[in-house]
C-alpha positions as CSV (number, residue, x, y, z in Angstrom):
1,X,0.0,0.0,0.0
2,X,2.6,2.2,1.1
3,X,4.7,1.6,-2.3
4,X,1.8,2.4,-4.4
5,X,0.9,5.6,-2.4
6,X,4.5,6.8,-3.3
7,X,4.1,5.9,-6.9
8,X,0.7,7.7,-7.1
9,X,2.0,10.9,-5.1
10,X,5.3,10.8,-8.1
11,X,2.7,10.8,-10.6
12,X,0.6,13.4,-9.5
13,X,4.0,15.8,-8.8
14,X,4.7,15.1,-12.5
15,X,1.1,16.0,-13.8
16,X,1.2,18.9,-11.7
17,X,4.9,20.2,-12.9
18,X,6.3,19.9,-9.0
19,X,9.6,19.8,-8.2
20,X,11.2,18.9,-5.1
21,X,14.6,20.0,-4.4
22,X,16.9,18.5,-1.7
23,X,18.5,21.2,0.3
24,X,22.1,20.8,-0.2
25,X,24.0,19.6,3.2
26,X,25.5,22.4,5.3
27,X,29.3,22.4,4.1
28,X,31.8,20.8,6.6
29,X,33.2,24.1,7.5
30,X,36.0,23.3,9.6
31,X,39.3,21.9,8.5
32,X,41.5,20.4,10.6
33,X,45.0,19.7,10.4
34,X,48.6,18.2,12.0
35,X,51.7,18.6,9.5
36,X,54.5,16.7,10.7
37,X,58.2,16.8,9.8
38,X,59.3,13.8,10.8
39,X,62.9,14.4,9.4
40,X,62.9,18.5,9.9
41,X,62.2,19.6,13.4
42,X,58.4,21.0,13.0
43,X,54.9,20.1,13.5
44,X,52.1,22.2,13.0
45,X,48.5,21.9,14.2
46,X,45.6,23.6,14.4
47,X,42.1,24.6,12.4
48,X,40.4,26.7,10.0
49,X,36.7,27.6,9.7
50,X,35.7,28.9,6.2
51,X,33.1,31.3,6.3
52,X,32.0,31.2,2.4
53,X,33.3,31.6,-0.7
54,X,35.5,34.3,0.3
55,X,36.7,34.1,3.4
56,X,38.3,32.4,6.4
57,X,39.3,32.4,9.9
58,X,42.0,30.7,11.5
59,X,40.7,28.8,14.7
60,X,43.7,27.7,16.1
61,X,47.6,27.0,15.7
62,X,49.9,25.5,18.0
63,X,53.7,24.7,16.4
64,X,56.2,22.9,17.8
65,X,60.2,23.3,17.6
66,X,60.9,19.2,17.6
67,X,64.9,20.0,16.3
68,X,67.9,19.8,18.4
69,X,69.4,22.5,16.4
70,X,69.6,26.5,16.4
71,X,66.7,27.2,14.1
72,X,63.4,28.7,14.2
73,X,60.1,27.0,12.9
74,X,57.8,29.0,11.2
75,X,54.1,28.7,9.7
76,X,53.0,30.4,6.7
77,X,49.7,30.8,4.9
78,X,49.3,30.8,0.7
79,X,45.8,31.9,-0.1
80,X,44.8,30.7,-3.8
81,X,42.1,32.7,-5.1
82,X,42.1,29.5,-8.1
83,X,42.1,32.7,-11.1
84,X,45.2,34.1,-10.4
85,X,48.7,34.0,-8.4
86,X,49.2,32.9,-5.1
87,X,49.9,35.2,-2.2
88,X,51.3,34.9,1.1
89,X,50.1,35.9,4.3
90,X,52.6,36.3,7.3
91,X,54.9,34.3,8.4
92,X,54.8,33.5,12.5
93,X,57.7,32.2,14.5
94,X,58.3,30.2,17.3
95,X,62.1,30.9,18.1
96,X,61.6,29.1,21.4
97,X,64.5,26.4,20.8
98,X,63.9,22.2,20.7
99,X,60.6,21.3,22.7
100,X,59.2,24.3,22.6
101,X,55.9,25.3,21.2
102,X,53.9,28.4,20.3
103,X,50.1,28.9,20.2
104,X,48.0,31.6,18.2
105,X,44.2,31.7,19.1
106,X,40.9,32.8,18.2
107,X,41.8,36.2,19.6
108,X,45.1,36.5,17.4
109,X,42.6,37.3,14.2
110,X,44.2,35.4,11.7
111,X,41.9,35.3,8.6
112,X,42.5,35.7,5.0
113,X,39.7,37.2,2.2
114,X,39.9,37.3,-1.0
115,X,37.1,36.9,-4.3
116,X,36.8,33.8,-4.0
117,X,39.4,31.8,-2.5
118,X,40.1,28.3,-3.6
119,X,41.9,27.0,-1.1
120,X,44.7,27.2,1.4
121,X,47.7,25.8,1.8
122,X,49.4,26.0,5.4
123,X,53.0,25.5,4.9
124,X,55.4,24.7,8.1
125,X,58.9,25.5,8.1
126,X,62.7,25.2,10.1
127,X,64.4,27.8,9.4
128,X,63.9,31.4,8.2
129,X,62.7,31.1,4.6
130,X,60.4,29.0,3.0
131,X,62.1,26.7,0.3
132,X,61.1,23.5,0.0
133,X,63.5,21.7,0.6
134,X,63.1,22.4,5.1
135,X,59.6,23.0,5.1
136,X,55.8,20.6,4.1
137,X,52.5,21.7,3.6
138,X,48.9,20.7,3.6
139,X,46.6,22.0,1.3
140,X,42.9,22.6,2.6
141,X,39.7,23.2,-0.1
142,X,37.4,26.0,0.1
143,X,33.9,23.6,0.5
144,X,32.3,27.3,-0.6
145,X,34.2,27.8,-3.8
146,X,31.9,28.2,-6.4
């Protein structure tokens, strides 16, 4: 009965020129991540919430110095607006020294915006510059890009 009731409601829908639409599932705003150098002396990790198409916050970071050597670790963000070149936001430090770690927070209003913005890519360094050679990344998708 119930199976027939369906059918007949699909029919009438189609007579009538109804449409139904599933509302698209609420985007999985928050990204986390953990980038580990396992061979360079860094780990990164923390969170970012996208916003929309355009924009982001930074949740959380928390890096560690995991290097028995004299160099700082860094974290960097490259925004990619997916149209044109990359840019760079700023680079933060930890200079702490080996088993040390740094946190930035909420409050510390790190956020990128841009029209649109593809995705991110949250790059962790040792040292002062970012080749790639000392430093990984992880790349994180705008669910919002359109």
């Amino acid at each position: 009965m119930r199976n027939r009731l369906r059918k007949s409601v699909i029919a009438l829908m189609a007579v009538c020129g109804l449409v139904f639409v599933a509302q698209p599932a609420a985007a999985a705003t928050p990204n986390w991540f953990d980038i580990k150098q396992d061979g360079y002396g860094a780990q990164l990790a923390g969170r970012i919430d996208w916003i929309d198409a355009n924009r982001f916050n930074v949740h959380w970071v928390r890096l560690y110095d995991k290097a028995r050597d004299n160099e700082p670790v860094f974290w960097v963000l490259e925004i990619n607006p997916g149209w044109t070149s990359s840019w760079y936001g700023t680079k933060r430090f930890n200079h702490g020294g080996y088993n040390t770690n740094r946190y930035w927070g909420p409050g510390d209003g790190i956020h990128a915006i841009d029209n649109p913005i593809n995705h991110v890519r949250i790059w962790v360094c040792v040292g002062n510059t970012l080749t790639f050679g000392n430093c990984r990344s992880d790349t994180k998708n705008n669910p919002y890009y359109p």
